[in-house]
TORPAKE-913617 format. One record per atom (N, C-alpha, C): residue number from 1; x, y, z. Coordinates in steps of 0.02 Angstrom, whole numbers, plus 50000, padded with zeros to 5 digits. Atoms other than C-alpha are relative to their C-alpha. Last residue first. Layout:
<kelos>
> num|X|Y|Z
> NUM|X|Y|Z $
...
</kelos>
This chain:
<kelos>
> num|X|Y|Z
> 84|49932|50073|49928 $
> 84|48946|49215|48660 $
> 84|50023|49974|49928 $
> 83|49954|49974|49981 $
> 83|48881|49342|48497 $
> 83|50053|49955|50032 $
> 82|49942|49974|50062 $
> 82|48756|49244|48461 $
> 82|50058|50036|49990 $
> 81|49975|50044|50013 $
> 81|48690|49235|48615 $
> 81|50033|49989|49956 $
> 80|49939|50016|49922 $
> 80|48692|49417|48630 $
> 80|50010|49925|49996 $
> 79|49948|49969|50022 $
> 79|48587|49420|48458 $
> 79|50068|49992|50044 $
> 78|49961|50046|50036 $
> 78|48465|49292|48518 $
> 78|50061|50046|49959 $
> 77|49946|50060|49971 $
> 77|48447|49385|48679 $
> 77|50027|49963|49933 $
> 76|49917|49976|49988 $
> 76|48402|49565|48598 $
> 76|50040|49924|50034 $
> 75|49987|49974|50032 $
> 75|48217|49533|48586 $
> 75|50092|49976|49958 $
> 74|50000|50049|50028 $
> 74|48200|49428|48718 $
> 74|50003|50002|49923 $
> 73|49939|50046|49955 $
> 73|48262|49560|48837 $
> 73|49994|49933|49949 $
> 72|49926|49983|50007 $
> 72|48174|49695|48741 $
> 72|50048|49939|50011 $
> 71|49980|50002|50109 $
> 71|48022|49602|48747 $
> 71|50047|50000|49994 $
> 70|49983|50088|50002 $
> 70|48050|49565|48956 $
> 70|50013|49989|49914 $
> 69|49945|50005|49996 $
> 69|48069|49769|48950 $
> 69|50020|49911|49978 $
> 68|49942|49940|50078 $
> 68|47911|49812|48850 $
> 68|50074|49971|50021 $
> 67|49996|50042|50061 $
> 67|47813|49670|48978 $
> 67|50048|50031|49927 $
> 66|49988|50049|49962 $
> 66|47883|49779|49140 $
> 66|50005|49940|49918 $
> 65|49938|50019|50009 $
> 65|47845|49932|49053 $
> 65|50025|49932|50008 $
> 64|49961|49966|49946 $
> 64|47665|49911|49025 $
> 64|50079|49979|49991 $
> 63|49951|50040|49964 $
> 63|47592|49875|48854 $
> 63|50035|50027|50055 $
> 62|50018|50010|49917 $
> 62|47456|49983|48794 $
> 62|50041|49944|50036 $
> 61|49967|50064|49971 $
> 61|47472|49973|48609 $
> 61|49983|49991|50075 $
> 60|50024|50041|50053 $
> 60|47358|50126|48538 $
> 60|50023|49897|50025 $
> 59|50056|50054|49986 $
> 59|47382|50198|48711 $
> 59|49955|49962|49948 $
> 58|50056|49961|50040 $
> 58|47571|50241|48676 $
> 58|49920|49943|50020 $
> 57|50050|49937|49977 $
> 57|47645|50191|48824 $
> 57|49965|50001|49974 $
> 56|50040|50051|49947 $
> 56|47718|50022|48743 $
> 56|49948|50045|50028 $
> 55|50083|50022|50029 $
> 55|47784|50127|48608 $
> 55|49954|49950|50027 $
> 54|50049|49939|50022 $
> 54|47895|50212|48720 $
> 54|49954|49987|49968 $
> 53|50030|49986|49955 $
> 53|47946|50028|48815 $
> 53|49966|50070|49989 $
> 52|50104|50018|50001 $
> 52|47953|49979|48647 $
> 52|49975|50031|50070 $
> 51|50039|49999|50064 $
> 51|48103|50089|48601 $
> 51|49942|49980|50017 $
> 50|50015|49925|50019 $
> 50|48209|50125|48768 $
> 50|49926|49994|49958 $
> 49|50040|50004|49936 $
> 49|48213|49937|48797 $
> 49|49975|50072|50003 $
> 48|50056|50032|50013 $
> 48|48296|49922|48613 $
> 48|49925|50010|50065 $
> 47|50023|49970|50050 $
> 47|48429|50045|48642 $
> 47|49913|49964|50001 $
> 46|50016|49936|49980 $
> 46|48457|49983|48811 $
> 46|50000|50045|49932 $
> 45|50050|50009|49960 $
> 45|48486|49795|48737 $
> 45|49945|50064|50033 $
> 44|50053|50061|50064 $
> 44|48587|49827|48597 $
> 44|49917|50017|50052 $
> 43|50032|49960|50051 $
> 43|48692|49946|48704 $
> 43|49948|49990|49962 $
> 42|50040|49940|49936 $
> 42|48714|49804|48844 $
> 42|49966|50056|49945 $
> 41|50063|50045|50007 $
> 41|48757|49701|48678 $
> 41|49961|50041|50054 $
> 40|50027|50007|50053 $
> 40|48909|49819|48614 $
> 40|49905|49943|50032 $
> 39|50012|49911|50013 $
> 39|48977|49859|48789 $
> 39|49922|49968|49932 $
> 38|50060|49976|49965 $
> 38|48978|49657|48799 $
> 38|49972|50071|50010 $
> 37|50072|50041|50032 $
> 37|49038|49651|48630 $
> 37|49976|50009|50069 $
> 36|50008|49957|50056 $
> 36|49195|49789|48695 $
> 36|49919|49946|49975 $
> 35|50025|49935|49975 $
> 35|49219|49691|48871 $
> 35|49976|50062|49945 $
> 34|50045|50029|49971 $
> 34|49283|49554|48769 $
> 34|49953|50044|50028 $
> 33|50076|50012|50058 $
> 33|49370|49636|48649 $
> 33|49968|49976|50021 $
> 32|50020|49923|50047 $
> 32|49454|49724|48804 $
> 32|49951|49992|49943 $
> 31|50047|49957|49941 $
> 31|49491|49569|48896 $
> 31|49963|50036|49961 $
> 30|50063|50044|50010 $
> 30|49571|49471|48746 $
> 30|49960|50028|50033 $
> 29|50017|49975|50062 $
> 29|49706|49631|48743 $
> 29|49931|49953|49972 $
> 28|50042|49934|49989 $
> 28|49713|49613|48929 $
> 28|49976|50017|49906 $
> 27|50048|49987|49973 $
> 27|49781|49442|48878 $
> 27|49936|50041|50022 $
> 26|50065|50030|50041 $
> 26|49868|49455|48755 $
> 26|49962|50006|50039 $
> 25|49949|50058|49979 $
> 25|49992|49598|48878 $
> 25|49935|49973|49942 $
> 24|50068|50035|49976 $
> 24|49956|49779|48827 $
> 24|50027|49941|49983 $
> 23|49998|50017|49917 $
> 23|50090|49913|48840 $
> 23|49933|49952|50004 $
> 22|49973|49970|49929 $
> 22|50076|49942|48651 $
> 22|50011|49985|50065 $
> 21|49936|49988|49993 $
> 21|50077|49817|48491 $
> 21|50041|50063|50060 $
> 20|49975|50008|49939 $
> 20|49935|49734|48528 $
> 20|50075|50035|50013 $
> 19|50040|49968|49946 $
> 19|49797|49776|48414 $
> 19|50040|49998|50061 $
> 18|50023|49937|50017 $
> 18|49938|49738|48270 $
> 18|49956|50036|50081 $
> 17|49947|49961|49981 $
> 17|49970|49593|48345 $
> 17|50003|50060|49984 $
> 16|49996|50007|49936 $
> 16|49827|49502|48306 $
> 16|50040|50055|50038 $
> 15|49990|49895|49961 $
> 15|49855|49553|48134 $
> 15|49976|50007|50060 $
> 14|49948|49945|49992 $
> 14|49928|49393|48090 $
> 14|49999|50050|50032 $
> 13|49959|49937|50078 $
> 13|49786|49302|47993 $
> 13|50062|50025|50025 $
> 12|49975|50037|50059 $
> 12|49769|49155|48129 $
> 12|50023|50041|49931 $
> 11|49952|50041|49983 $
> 11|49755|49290|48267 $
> 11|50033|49929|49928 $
> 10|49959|49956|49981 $
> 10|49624|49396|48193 $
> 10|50061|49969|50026 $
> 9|50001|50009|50100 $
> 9|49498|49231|48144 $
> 9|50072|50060|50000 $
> 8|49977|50073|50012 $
> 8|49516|49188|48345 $
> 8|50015|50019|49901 $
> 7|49952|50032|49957 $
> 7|49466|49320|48451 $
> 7|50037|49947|49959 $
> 6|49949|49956|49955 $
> 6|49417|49455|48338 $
> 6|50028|49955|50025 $
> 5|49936|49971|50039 $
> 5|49347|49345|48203 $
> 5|50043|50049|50039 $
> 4|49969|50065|50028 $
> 4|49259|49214|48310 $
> 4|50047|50055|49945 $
> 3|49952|50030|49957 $
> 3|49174|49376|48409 $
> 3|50038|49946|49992 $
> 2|49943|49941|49982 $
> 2|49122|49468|48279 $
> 2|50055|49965|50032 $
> 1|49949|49986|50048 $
> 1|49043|49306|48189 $
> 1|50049|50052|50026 $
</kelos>
């Protein structure tokens, strides 16, 4: 949904232009929200990889990093797909 209303739902309303109205060509201005969700999903991801891989330690759970990160990663993919 972010990404169908920035690139595309933002343009049919008008206010496309709005985000563009300085020294920035459409293009670089598609760049940028582009490069802004992947910011946004990398974050997703290194928030989340942070999280279990600390409660992975703990020796109530006992999960090594390696399996804490693949979580994370499968965690956090259907969101990033979602996103594309």
């Amino acid at each position: 949904m972010t990404s169908t209303r920035t690139m595309r739902g933002e343009e049919d309303a008008g206010r496309w232009e709005l985000l563009i109205v300085g020294q920035v060509t459409r293009s670089s201005a598609a760049l940028e929200a582009l490069l802004g969700m992947v910011a946004g999903g990398v974050a997703l991801f290194v928030t989340t990889a942070v999280i279990t891989v600390a409660v992975g330690r703990s020796s109530k759970v006992g999960i090594d990093p390696r399996a804490a990160l693949f979580f994370a990663l499968a965690v956090t993919s259907g969101a990033v797909v979602f996103l594309a």
